[in-house]
PQR file with spaces between the fields and no chain letter, atoms N, CA, C, O and H, PARSE charges and radii, in Angstrom:
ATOM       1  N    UNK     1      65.033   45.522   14.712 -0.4000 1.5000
ATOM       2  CA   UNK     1      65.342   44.847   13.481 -0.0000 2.0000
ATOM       3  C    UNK     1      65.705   45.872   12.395  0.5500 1.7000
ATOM       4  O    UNK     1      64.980   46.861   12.288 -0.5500 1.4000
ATOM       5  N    UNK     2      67.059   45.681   11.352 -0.4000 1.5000
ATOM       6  CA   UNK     2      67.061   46.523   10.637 -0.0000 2.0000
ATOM       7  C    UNK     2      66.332   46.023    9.114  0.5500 1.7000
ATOM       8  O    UNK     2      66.161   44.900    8.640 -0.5500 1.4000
ATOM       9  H    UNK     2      67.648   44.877   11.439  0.4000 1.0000
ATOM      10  N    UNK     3      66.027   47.280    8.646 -0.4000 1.5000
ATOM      11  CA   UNK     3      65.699   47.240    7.541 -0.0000 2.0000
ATOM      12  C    UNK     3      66.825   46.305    6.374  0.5500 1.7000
ATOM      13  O    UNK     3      68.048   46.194    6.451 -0.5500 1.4000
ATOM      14  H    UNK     3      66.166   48.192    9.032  0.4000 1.0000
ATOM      15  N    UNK     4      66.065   45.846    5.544 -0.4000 1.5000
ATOM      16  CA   UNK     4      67.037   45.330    4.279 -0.0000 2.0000
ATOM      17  C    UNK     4      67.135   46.384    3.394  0.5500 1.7000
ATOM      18  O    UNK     4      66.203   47.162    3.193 -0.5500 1.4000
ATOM      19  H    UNK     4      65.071   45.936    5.482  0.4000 1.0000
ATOM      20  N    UNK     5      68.370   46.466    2.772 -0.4000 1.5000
ATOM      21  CA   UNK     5      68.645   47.582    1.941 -0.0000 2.0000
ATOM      22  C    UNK     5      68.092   47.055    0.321  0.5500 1.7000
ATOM      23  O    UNK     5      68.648   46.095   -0.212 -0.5500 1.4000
ATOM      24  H    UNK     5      69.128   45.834    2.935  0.4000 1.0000
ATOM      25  N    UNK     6      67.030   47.745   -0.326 -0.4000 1.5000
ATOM      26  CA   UNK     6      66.401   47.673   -1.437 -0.0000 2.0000
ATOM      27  C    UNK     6      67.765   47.227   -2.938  0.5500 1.7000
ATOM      28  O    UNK     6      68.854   47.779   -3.094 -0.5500 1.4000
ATOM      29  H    UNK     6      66.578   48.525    0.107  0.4000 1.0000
ATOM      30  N    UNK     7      67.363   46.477   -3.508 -0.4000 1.5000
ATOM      31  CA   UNK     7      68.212   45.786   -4.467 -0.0000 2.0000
ATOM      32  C    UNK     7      68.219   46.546   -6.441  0.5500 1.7000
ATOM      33  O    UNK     7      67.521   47.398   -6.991 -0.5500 1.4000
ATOM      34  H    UNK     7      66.478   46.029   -3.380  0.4000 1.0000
ATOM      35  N    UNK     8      68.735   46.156   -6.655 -0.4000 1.5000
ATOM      36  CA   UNK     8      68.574   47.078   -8.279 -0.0000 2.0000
ATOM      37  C    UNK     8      67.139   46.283   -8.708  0.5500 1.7000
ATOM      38  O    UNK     8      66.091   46.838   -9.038 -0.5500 1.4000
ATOM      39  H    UNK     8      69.302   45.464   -6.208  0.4000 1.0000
ATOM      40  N    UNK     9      67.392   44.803   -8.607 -0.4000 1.5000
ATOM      41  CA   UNK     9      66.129   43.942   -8.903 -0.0000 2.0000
ATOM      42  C    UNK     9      64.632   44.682   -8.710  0.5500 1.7000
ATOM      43  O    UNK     9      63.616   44.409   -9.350 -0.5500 1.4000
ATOM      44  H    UNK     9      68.244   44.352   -8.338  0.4000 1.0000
ATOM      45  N    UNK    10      64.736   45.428   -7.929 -0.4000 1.5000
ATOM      46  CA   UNK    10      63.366   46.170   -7.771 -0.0000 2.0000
ATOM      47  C    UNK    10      63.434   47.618   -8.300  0.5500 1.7000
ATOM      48  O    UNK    10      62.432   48.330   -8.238 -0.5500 1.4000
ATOM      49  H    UNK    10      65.561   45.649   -7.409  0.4000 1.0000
ATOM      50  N    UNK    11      64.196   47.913   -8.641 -0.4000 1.5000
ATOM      51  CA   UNK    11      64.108   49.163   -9.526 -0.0000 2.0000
ATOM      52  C    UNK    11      64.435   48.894  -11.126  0.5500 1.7000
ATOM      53  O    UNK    11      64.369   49.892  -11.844 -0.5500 1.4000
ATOM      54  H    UNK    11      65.009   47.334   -8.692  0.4000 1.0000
ATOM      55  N    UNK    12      64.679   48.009  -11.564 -0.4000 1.5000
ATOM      56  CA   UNK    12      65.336   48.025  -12.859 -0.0000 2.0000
ATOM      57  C    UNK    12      64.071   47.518  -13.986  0.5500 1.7000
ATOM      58  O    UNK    12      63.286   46.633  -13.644 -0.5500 1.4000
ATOM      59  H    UNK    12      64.733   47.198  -10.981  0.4000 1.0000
ATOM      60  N    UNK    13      63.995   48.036  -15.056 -0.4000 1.5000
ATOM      61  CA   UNK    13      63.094   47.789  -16.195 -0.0000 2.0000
ATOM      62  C    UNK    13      63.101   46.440  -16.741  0.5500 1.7000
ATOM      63  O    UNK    13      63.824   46.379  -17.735 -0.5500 1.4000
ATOM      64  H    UNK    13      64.632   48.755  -15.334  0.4000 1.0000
ATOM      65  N    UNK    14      62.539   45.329  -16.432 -0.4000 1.5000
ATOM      66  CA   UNK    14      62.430   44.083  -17.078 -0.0000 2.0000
ATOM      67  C    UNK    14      62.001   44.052  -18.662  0.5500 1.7000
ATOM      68  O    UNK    14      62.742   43.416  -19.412 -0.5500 1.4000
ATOM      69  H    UNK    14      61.951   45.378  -15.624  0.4000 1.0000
ATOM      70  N    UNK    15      60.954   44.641  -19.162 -0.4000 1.5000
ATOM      71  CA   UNK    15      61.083   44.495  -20.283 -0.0000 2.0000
ATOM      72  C    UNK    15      61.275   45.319  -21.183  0.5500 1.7000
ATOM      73  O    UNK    15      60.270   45.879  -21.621 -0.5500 1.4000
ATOM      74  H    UNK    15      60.352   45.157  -18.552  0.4000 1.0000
ATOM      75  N    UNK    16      62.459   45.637  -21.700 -0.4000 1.5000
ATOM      76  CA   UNK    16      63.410   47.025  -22.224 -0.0000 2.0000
ATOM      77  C    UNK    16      63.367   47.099  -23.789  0.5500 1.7000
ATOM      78  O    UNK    16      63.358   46.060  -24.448 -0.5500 1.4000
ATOM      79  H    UNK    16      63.275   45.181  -21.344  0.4000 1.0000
ATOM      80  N    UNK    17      63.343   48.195  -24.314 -0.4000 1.5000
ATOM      81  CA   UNK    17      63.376   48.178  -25.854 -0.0000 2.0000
ATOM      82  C    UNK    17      64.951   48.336  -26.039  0.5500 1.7000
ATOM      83  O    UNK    17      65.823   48.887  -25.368 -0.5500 1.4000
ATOM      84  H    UNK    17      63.350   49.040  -23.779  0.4000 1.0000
ATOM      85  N    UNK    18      64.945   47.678  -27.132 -0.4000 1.5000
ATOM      86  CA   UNK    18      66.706   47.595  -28.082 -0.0000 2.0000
ATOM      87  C    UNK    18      66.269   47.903  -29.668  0.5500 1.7000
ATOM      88  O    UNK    18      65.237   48.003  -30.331 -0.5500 1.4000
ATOM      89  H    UNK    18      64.237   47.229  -27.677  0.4000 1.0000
ATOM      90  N    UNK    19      67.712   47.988  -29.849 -0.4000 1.5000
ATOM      91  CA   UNK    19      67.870   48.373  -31.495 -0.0000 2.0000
ATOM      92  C    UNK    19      69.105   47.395  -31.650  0.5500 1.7000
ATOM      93  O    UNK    19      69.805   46.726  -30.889 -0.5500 1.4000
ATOM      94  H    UNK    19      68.550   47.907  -29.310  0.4000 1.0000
ATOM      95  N    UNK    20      69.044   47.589  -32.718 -0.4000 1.5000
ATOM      96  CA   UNK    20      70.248   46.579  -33.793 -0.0000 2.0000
ATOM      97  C    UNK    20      71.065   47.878  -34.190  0.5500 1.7000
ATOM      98  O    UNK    20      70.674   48.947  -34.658 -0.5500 1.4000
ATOM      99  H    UNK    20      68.475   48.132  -33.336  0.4000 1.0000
ATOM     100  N    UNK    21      72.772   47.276  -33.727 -0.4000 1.5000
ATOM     101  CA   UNK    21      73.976   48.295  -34.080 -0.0000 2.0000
ATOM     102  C    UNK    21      73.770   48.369  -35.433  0.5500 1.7000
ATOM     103  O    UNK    21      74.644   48.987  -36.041 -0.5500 1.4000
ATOM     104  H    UNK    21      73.090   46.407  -33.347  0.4000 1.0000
ATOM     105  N    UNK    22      72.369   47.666  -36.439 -0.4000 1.5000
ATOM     106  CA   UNK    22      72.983   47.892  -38.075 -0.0000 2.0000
ATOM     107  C    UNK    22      71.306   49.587  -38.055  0.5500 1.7000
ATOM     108  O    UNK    22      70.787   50.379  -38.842 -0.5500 1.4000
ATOM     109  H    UNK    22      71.659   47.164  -35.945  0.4000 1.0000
ATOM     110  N    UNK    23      71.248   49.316  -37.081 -0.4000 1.5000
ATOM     111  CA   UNK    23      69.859   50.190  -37.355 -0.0000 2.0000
ATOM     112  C    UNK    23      70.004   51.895  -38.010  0.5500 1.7000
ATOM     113  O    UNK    23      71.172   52.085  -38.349 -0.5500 1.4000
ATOM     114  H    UNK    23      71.669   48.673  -36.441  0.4000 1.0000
ATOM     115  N    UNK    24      69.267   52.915  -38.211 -0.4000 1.5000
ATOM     116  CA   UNK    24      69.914   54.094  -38.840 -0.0000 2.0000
ATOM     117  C    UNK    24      70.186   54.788  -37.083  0.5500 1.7000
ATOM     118  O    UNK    24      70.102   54.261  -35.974 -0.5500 1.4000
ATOM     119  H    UNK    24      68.319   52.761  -37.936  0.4000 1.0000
ATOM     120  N    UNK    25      70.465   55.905  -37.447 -0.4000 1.5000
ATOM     121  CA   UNK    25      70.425   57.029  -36.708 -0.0000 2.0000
ATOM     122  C    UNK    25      68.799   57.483  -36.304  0.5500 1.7000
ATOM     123  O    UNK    25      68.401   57.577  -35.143 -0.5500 1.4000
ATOM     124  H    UNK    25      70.533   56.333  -38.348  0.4000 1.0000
ATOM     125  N    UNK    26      68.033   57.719  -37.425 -0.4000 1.5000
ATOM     126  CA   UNK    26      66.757   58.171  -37.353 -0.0000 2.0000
ATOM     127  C    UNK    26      65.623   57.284  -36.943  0.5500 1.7000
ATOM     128  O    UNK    26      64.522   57.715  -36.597 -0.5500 1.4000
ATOM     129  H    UNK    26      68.356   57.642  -38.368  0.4000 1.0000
ATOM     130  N    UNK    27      66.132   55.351  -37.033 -0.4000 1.5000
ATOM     131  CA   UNK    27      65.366   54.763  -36.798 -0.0000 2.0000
ATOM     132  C    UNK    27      65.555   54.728  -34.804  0.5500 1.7000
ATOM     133  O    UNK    27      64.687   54.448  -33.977 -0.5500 1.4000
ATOM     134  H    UNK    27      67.026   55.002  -37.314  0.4000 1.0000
ATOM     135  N    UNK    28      66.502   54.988  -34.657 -0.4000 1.5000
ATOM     136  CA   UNK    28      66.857   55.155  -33.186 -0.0000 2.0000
ATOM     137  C    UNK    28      65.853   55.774  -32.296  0.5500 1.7000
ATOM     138  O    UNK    28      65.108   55.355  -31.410 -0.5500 1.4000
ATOM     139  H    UNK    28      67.207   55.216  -35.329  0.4000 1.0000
ATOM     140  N    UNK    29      66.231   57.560  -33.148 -0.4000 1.5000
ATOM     141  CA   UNK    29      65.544   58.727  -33.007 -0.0000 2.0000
ATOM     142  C    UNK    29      64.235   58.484  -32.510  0.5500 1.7000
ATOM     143  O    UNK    29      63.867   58.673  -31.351 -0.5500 1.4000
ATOM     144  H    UNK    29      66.836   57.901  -33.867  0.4000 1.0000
ATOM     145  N    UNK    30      63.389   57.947  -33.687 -0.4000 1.5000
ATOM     146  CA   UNK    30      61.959   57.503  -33.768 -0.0000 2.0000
ATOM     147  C    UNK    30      61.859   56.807  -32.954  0.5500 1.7000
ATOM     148  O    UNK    30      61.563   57.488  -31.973 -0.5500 1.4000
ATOM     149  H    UNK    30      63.689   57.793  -34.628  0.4000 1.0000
ATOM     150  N    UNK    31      61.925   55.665  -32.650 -0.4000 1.5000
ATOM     151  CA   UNK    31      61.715   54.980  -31.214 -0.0000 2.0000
ATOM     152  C    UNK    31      62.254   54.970  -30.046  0.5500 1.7000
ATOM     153  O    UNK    31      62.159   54.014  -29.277 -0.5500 1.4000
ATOM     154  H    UNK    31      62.166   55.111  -33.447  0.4000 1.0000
ATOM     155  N    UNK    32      62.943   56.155  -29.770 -0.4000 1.5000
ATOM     156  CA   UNK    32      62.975   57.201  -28.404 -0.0000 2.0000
ATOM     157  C    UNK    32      61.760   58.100  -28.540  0.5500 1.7000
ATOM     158  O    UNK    32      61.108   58.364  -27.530 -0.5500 1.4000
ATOM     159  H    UNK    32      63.020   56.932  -30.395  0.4000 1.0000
ATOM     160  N    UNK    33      61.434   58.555  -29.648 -0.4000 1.5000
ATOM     161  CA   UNK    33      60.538   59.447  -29.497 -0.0000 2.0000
ATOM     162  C    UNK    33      59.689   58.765  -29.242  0.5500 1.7000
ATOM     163  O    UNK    33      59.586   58.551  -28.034 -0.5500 1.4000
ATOM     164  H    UNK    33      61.964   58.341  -30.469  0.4000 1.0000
ATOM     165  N    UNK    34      58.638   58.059  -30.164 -0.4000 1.5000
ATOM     166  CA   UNK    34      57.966   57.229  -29.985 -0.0000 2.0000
ATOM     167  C    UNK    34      57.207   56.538  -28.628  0.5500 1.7000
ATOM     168  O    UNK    34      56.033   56.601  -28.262 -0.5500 1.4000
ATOM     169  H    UNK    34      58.722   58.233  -31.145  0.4000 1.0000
ATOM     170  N    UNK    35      58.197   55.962  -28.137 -0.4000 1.5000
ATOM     171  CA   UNK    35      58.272   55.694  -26.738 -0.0000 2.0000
ATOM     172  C    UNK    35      58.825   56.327  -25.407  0.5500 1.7000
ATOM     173  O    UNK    35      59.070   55.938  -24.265 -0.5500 1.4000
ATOM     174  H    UNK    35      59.151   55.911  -28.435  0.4000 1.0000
ATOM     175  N    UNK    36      58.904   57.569  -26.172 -0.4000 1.5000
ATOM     176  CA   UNK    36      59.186   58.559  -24.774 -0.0000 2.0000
ATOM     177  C    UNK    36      60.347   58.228  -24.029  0.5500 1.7000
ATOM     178  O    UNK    36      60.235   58.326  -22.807 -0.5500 1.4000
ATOM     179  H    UNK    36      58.705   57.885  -27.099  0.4000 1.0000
ATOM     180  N    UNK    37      61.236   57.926  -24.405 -0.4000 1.5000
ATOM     181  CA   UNK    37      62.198   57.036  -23.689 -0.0000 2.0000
ATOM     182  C    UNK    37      64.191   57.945  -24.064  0.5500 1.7000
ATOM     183  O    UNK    37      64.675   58.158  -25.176 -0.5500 1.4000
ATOM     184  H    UNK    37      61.327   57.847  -25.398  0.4000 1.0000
ATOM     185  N    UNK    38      64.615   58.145  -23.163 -0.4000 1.5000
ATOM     186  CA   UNK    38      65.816   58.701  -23.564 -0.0000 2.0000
ATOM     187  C    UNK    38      67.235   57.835  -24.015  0.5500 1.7000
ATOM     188  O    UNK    38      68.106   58.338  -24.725 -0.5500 1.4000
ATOM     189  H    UNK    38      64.223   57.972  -22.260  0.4000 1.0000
ATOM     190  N    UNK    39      67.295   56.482  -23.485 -0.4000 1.5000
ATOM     191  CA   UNK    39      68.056   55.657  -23.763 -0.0000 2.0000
ATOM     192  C    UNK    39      67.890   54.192  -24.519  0.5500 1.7000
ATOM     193  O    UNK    39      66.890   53.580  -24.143 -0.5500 1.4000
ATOM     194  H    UNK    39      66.588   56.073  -22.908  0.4000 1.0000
ATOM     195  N    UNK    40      68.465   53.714  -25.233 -0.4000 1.5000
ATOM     196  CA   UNK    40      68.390   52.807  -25.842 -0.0000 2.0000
ATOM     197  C    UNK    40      69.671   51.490  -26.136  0.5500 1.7000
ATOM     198  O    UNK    40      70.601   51.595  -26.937 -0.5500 1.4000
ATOM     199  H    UNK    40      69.277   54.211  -25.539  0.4000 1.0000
ATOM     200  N    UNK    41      69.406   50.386  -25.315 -0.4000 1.5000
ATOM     201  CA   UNK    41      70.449   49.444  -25.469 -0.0000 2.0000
ATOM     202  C    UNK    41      70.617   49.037  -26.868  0.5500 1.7000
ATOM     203  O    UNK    41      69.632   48.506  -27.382 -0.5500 1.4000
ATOM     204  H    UNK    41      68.651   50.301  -24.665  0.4000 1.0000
ATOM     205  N    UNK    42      71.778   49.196  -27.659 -0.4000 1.5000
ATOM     206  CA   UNK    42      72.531   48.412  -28.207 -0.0000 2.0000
ATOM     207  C    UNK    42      72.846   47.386  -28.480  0.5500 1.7000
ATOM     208  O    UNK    42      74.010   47.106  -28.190 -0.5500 1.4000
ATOM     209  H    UNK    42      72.577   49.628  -27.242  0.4000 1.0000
ATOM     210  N    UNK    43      72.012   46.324  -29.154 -0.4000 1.5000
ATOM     211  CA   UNK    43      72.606   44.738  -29.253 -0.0000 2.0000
ATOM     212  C    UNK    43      73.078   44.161  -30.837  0.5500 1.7000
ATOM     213  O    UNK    43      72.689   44.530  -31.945 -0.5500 1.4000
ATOM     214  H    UNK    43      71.067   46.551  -29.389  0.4000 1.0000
ATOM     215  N    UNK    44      74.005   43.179  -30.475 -0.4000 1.5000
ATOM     216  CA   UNK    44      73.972   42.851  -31.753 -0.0000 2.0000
ATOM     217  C    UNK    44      74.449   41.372  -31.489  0.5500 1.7000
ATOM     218  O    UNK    44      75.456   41.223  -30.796 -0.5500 1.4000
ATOM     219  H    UNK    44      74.321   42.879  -29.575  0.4000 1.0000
ATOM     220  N    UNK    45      73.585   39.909  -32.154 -0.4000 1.5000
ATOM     221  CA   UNK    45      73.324   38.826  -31.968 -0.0000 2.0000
ATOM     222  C    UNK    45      73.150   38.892  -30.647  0.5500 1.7000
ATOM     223  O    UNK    45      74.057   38.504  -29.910 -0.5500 1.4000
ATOM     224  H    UNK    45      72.767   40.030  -32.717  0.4000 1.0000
ATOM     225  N    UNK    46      71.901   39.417  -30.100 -0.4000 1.5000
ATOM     226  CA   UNK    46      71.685   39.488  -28.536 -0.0000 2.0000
ATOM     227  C    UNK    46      71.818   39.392  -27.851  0.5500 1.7000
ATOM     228  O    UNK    46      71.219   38.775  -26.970 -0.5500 1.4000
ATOM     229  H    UNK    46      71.164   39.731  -30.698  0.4000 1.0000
ATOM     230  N    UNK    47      73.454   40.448  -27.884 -0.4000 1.5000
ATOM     231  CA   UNK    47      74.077   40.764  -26.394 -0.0000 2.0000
ATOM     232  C    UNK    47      73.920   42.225  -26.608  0.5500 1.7000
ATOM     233  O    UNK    47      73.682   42.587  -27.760 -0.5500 1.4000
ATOM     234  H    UNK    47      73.940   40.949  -28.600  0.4000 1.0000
ATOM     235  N    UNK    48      74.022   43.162  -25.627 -0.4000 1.5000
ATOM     236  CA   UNK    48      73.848   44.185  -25.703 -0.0000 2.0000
ATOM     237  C    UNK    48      75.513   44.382  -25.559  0.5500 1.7000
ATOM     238  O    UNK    48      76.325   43.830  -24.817 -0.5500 1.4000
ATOM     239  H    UNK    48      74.216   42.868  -24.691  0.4000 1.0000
ATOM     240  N    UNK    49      75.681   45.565  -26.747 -0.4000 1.5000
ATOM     241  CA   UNK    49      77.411   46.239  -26.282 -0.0000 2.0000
ATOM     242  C    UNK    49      77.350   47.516  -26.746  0.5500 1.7000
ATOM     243  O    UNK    49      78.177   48.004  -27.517 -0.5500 1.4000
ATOM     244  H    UNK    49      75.021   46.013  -27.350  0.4000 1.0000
ATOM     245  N    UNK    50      75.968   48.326  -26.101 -0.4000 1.5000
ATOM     246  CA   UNK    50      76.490   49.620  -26.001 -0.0000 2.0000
ATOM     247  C    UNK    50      74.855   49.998  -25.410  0.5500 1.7000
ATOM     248  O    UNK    50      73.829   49.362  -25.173 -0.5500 1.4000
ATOM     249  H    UNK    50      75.297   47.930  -25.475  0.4000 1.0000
ATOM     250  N    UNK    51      75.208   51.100  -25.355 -0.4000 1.5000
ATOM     251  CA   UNK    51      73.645   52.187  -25.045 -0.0000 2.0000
ATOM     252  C    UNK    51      73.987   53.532  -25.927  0.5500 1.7000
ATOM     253  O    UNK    51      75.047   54.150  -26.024 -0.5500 1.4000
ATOM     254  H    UNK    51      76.042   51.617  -25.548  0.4000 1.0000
ATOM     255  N    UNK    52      72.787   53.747  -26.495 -0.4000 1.5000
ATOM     256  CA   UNK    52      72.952   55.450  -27.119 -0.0000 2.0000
ATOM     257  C    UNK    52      71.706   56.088  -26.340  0.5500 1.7000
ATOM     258  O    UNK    52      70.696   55.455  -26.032 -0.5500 1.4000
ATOM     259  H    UNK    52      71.926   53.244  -26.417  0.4000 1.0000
ATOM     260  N    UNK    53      71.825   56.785  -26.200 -0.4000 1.5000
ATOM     261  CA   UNK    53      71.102   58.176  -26.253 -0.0000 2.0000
ATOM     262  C    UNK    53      70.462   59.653  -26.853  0.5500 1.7000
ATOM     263  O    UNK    53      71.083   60.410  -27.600 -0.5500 1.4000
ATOM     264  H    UNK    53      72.645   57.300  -26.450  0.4000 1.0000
ATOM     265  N    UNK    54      69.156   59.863  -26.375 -0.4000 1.5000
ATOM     266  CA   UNK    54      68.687   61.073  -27.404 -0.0000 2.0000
ATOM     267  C    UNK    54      69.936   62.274  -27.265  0.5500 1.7000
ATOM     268  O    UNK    54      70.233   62.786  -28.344 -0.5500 1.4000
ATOM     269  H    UNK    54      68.651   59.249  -25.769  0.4000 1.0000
ATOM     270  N    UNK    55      70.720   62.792  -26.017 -0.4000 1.5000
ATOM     271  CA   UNK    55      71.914   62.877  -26.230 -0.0000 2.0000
ATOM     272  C    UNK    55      72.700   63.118  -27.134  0.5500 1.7000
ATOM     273  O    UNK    55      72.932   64.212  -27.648 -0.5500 1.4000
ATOM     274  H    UNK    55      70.479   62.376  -25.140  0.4000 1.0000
ATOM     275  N    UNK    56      73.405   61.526  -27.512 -0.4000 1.5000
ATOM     276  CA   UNK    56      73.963   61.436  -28.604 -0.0000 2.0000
ATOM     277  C    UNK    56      73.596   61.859  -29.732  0.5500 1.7000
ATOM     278  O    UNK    56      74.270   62.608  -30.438 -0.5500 1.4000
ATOM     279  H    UNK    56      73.216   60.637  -27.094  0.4000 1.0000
ATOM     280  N    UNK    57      72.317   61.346  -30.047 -0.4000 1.5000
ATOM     281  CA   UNK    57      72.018   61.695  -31.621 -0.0000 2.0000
ATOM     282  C    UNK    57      71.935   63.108  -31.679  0.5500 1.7000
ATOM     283  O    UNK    57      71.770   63.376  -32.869 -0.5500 1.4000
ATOM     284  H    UNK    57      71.770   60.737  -29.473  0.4000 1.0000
ATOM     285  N    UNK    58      71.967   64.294  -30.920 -0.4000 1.5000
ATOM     286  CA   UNK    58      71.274   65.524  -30.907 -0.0000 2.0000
ATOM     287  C    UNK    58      72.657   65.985  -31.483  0.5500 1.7000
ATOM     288  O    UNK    58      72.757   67.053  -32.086 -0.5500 1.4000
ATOM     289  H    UNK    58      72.101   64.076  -29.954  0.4000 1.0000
ATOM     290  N    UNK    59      73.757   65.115  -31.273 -0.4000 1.5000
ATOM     291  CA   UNK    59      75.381   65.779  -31.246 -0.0000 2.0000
ATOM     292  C    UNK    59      75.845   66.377  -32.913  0.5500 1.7000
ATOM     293  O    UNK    59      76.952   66.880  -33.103 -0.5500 1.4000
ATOM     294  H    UNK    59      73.676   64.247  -30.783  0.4000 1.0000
């Protein structure tokens, strides 16, 4: 019997932190830091349309 090949569904973060595209730069910052976290979805009227990164802001 072969194995089933493992799905994103089991690797992917269900409950994810976001920011608002009106948010600062530094409020970003802070809750990457904060939460230890390097990426951050992007939403605005809650769809997400972008991701930033500690990355980015370092630029």
């Amino acid at each position: 019997m072969s194995k089933k090949a493992p799905t994103i569904a089991e690797f992917m973060t269900r409950s994810t932190l976001t920011i608002s595209h009106s948010a600062s730069l530094n409020e970003a910052h802070e809750l990457m830091r904060r939460h230890q976290i390097r990426h951050l979805p992007v939403v605005s009227q809650n769809e997400v349309i972008g991701v930033v990164s500690i990355r980015d802001l370092h630029l």
